[in-house]
Backbone as a chain_set.jsonl record, in Angstrom:
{"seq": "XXXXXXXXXXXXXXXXXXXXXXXXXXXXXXXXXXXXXXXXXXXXXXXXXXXXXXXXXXXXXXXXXXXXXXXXXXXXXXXXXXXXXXXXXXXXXXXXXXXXXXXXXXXXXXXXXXXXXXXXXXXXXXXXXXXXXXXXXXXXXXXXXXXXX", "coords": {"N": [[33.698, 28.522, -18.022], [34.284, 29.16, -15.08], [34.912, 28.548, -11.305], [35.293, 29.574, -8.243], [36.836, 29.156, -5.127], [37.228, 29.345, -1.524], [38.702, 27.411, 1.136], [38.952, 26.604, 5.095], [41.136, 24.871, 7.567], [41.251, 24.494, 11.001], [43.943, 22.875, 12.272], [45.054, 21.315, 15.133], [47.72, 21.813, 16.107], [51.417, 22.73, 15.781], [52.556, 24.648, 13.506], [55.223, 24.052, 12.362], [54.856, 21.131, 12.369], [52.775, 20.458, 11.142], [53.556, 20.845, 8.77], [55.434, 19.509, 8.349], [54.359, 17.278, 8.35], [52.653, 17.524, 6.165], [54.14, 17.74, 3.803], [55.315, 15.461, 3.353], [55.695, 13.41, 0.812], [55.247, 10.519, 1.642], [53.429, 10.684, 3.015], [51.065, 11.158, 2.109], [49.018, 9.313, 0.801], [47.494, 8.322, 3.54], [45.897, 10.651, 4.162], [44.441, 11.194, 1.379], [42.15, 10.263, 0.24], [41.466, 7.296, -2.264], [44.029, 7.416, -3.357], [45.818, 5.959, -5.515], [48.28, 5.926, -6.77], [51.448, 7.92, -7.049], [53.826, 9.699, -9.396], [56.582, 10.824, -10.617], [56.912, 12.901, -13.1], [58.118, 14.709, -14.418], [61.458, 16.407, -12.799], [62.238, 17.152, -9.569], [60.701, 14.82, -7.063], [58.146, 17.06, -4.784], [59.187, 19.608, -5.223], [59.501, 23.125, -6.374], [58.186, 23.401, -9.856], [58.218, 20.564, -10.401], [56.611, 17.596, -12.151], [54.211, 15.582, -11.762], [52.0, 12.577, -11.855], [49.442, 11.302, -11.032], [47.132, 8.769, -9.8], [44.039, 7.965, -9.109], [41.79, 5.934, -7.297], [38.342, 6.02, -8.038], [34.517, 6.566, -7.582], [33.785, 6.055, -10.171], [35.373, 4.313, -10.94], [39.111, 4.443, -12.319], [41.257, 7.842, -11.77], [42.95, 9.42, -13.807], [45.451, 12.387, -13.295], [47.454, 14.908, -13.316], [49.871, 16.688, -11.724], [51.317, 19.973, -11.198], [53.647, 21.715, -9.546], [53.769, 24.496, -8.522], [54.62, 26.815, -6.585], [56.49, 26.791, -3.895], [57.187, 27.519, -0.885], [57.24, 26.626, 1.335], [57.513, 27.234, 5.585], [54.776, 28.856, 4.931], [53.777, 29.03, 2.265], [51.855, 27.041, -0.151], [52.085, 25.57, -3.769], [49.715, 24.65, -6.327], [49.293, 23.734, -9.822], [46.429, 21.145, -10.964], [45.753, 18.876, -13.291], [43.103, 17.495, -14.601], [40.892, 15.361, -16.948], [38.928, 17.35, -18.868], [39.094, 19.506, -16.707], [40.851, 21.656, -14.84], [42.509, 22.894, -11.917], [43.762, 25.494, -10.129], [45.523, 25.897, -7.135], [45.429, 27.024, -3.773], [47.779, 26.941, -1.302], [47.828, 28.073, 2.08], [49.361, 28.184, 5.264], [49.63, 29.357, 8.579], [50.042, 30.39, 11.708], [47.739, 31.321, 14.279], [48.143, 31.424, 16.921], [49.515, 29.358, 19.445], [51.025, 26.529, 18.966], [48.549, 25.854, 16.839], [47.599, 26.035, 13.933], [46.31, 27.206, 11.336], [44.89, 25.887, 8.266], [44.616, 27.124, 4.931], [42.826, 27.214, 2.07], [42.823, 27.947, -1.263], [40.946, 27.891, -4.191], [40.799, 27.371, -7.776], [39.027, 26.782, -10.519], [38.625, 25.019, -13.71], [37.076, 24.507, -16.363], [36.476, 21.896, -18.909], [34.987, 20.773, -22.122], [32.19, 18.077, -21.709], [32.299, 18.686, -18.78], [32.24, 21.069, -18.52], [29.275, 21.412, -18.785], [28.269, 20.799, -16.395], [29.561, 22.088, -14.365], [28.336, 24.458, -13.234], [26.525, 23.174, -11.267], [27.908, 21.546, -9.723], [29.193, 23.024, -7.793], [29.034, 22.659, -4.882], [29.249, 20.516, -4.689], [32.269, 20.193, -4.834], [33.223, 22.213, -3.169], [32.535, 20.97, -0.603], [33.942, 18.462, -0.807], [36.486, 19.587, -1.013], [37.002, 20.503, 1.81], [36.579, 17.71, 2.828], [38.647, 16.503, 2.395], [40.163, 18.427, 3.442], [39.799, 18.167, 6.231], [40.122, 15.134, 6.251], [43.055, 15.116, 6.422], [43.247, 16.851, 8.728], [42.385, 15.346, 10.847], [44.368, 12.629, 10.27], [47.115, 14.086, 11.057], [46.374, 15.36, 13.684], [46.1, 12.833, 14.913], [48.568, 11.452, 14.322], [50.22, 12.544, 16.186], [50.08, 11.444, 18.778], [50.502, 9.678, 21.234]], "CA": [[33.1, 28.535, -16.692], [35.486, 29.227, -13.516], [34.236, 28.374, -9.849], [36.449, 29.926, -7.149], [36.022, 29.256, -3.467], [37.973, 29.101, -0.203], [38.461, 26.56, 2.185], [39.863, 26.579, 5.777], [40.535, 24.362, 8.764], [42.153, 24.885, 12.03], [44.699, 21.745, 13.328], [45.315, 21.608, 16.419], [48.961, 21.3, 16.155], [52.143, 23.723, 15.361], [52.608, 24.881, 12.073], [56.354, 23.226, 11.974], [54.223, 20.108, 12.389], [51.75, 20.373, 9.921], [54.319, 21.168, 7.397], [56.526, 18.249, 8.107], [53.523, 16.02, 7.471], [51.824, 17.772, 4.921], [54.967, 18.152, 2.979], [55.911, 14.078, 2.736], [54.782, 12.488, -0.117], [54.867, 9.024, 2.003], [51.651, 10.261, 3.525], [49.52, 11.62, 1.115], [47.901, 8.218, 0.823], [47.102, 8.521, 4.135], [44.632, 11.72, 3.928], [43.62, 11.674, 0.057], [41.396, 9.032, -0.081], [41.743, 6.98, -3.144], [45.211, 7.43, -4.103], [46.681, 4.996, -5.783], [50.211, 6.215, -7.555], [52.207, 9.221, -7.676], [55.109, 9.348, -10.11], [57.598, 12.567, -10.962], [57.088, 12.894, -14.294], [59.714, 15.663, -14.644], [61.927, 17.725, -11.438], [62.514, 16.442, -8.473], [59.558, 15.303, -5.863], [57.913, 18.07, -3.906], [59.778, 20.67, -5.377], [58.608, 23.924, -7.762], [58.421, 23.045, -11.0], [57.783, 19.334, -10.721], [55.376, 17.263, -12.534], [53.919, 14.385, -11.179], [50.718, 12.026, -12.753], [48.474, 10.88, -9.651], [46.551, 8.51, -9.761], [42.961, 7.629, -7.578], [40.291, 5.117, -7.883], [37.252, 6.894, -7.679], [33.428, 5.85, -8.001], [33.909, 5.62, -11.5], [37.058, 3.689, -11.982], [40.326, 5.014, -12.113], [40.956, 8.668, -12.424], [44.49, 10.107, -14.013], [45.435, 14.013, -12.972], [48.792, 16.075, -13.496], [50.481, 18.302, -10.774], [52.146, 20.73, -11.154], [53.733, 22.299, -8.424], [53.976, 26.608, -9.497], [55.173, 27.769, -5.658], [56.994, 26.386, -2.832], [57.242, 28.403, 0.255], [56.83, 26.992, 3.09], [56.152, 26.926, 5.945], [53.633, 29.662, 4.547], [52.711, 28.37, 1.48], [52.283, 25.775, -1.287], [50.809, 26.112, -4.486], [49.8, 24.038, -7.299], [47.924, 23.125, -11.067], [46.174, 19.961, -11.109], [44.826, 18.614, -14.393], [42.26, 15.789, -15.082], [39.592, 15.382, -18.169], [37.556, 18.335, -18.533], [38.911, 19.906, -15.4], [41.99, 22.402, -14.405], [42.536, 23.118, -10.395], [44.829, 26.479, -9.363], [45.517, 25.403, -5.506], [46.624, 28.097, -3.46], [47.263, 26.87, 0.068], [48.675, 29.006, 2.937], [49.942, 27.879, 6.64], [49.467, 30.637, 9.625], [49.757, 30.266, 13.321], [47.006, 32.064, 14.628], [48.283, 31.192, 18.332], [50.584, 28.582, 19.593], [50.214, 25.444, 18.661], [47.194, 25.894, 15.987], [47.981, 25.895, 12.599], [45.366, 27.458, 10.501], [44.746, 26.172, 6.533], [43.649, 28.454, 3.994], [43.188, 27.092, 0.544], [41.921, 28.961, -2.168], [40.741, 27.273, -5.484], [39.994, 28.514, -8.879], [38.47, 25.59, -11.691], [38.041, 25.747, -15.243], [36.171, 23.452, -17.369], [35.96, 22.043, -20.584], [33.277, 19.455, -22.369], [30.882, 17.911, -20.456], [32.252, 18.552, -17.029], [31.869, 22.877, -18.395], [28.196, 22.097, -18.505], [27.871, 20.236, -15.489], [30.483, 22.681, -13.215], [27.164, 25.133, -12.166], [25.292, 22.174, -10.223], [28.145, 21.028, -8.572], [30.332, 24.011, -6.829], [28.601, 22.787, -3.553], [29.683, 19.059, -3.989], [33.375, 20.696, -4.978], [33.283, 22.858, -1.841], [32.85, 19.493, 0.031], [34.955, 17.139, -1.136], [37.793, 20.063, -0.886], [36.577, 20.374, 3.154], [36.649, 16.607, 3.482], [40.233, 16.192, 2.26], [41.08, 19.198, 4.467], [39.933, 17.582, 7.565], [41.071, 14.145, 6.479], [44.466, 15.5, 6.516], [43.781, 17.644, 10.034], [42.745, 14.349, 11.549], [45.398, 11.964, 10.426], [47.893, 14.794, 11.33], [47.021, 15.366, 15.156], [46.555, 11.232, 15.397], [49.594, 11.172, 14.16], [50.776, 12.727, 17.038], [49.637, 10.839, 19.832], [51.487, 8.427, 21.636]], "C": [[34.216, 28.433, -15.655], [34.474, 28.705, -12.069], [35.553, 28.336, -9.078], [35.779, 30.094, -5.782], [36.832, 29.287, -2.715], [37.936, 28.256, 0.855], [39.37, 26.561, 3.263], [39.409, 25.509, 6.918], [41.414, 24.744, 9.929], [42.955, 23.495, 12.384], [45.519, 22.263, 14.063], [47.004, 21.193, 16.913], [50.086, 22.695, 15.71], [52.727, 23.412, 13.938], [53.695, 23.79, 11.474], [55.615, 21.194, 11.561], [53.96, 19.337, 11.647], [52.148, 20.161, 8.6], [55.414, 19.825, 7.14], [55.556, 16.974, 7.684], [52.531, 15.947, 6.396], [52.463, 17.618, 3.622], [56.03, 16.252, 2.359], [54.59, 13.644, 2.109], [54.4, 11.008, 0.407], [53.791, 9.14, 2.595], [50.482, 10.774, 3.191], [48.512, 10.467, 1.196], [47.373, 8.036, 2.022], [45.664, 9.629, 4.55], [44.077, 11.504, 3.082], [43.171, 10.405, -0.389], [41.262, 8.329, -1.77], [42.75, 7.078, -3.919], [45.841, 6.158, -4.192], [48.113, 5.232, -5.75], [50.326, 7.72, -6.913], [53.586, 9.108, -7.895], [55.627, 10.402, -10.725], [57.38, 12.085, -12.351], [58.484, 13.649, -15.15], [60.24, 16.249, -13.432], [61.898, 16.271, -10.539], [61.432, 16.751, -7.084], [59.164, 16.188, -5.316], [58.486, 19.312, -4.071], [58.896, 21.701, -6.302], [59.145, 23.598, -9.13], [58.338, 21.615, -11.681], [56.399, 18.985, -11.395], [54.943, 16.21, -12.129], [52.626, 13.872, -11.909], [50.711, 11.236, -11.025], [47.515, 10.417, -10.254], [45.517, 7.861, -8.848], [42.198, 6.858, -8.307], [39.717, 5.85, -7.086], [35.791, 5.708, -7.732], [33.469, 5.026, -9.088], [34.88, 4.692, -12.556], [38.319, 4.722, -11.416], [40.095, 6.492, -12.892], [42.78, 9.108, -12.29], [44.598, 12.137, -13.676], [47.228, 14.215, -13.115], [49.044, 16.401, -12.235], [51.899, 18.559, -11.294], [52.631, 21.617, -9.787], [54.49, 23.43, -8.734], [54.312, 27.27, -7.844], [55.279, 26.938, -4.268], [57.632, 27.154, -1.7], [56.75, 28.174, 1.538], [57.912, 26.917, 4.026], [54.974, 27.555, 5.419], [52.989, 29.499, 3.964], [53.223, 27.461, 0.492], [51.285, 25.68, -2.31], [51.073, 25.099, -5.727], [48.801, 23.724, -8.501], [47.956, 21.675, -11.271], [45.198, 20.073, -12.27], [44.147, 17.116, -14.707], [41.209, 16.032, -16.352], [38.622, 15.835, -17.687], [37.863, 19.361, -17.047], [40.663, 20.618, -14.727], [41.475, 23.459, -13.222], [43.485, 24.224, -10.266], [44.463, 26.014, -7.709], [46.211, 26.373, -5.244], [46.761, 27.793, -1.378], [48.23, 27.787, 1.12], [48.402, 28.589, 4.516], [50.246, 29.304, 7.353], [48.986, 29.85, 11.101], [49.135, 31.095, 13.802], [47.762, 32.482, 16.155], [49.31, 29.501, 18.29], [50.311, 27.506, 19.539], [48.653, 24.903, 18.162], [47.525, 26.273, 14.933], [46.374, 26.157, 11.976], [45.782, 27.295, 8.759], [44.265, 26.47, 5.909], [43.739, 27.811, 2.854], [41.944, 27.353, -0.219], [41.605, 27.995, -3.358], [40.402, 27.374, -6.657], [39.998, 27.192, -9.713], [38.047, 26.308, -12.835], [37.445, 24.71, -15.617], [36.119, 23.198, -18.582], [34.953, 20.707, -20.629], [32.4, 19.613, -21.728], [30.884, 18.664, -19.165], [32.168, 20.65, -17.265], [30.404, 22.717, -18.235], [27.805, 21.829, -17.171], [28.255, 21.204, -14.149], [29.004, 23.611, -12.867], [26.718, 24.107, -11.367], [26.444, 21.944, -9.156], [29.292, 21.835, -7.701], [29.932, 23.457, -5.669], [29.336, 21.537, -3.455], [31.619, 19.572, -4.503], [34.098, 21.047, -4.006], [33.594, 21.653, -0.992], [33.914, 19.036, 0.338], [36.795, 17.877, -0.526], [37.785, 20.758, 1.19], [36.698, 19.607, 3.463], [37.586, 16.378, 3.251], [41.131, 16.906, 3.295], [40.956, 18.695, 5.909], [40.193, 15.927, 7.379], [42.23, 14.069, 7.303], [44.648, 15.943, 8.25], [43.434, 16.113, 10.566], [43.607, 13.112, 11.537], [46.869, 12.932, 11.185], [47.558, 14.719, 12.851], [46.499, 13.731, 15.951], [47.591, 10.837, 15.241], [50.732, 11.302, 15.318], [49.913, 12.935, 18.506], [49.873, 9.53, 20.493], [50.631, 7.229, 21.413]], "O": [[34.957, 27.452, -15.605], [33.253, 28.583, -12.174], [36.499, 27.55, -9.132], [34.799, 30.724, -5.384], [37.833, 29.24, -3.429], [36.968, 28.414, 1.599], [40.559, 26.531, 2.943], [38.268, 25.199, 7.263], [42.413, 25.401, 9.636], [42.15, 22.847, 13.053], [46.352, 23.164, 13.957], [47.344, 20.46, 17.841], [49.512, 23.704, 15.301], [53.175, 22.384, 13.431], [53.472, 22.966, 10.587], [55.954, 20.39, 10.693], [54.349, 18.209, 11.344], [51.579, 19.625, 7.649], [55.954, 19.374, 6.13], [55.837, 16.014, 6.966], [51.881, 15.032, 5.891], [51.855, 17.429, 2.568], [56.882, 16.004, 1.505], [53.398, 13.531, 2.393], [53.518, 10.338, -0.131], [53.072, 8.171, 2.836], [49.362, 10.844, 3.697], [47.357, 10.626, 1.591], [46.37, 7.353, 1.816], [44.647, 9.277, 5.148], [42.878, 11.457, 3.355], [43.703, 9.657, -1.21], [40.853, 9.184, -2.556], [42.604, 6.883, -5.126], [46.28, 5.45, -3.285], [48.93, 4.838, -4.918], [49.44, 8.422, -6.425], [54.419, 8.657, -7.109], [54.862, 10.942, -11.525], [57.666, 10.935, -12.684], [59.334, 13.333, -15.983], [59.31, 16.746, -12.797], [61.681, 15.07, -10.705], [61.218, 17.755, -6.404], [60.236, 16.696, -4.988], [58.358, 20.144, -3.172], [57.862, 21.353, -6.872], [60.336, 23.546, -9.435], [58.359, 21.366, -12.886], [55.374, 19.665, -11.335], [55.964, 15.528, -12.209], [52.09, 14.72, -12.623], [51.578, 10.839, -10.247], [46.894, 11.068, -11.095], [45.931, 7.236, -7.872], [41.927, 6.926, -9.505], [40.048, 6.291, -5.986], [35.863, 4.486, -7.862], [33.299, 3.809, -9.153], [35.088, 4.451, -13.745], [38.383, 5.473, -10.443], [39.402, 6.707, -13.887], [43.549, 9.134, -11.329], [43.679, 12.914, -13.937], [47.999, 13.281, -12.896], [48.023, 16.33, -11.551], [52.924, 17.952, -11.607], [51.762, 22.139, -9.09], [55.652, 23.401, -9.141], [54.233, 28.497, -7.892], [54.295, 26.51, -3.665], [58.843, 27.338, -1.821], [56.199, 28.846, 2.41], [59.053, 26.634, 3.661], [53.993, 26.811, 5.404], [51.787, 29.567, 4.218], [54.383, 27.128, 0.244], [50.068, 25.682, -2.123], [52.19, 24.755, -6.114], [47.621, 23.479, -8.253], [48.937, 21.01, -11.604], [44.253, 20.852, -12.401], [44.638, 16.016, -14.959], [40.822, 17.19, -16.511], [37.805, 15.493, -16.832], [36.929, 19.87, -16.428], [41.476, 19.855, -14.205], [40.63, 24.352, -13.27], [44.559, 23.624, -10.314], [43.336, 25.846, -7.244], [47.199, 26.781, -5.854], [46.07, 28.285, -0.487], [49.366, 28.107, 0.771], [47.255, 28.678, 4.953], [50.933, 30.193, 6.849], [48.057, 29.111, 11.426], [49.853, 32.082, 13.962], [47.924, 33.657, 16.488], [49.632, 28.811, 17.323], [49.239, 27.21, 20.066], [47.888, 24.074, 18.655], [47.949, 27.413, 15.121], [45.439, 25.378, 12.165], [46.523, 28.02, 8.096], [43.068, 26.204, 6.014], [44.899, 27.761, 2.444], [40.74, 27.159, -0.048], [42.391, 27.05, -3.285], [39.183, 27.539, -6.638], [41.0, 26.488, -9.594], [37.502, 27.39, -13.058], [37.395, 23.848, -14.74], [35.777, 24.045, -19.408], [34.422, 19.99, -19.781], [31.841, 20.596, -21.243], [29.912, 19.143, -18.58], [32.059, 21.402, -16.297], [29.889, 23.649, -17.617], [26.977, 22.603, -16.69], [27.575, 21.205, -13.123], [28.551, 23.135, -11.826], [26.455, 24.672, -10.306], [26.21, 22.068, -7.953], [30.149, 21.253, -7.036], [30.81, 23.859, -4.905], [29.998, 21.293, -2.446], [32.22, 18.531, -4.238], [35.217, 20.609, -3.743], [34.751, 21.351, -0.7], [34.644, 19.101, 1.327], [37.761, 17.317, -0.007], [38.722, 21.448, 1.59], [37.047, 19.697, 4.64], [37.926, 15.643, 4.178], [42.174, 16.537, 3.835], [41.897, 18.793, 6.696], [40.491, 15.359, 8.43], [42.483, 13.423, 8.321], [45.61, 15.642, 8.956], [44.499, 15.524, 10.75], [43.695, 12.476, 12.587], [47.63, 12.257, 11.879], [48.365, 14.042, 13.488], [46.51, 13.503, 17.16], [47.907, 9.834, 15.882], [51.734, 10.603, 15.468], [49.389, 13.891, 19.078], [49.36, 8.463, 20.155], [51.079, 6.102, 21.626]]}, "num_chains": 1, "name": "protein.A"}
């Protein structure tokens, strides 16, 4: 079972911006609600080819995930495979200045499934969609609070 969708938001800020605070790991915990850890497993932080283990408390307890990070290009883009039980993420995100000072984010998503969470993935593409909408405007509103005297 796959489920591929698209998600975008506009922040109200310039791309250079966006990228300088999207791109530190000291403030992920800031946007991605429930992060506990993140620890290089192999490579060097933020780079292509790194691996990192992330971990979040969730509803359910603690949840362990992978990244991989498969394309580093920004400002334009940033791309990565995240793995958790039952559940492999392709992230494809892409940075564009529509106009000056507006940073548009595009991220694409493709899921696979195994076990349980393959029979379960039809019901919940909508709460998927979500969750990957509420992280994206987490992020846009810590980002232009961030910059505000």
């Amino acid at each position: 079972m796959k489920l591929k969708y698209t998600t975008e938001v506009t922040i109200n800020l310039p791309r250079t911006r966006v990228i300088e605070l999207f791109d530190s790991i000291n403030n992920l915990n800031k946007w991605q609600e429930g992060l506990i850890s993140i620890e290089p497993i192999s490579g060097e932080p933020g780079q292509e080819g790194t691996r990192s283990k992330m971990v979040y408390e969730g509803r359910k307890g603690k949840l362990e995930m992978t990244e991989i990070i498969t394309k580093r290009n920004l400002p334009e883009e940033f791309h990565g495979i995240y793995e958790a039980r039952g559940v492999y993420n392709e992230v494809y995100n892409y940075f564009t200045e529509p106009e000056e000072n507006r940073t548009l984010w595009r991220m694409e998503n493709i899921f696979k499934f195994r076990g349980l969470m393959f029979l379960m993935a039809p019901f919940m593409k909508t709460a998927f969609t979500n969750n990957t909408l509420l992280n994206m405007e987490r992020f846009k509103t810590f980002a232009e609070k961030s910059d505000q005297p």
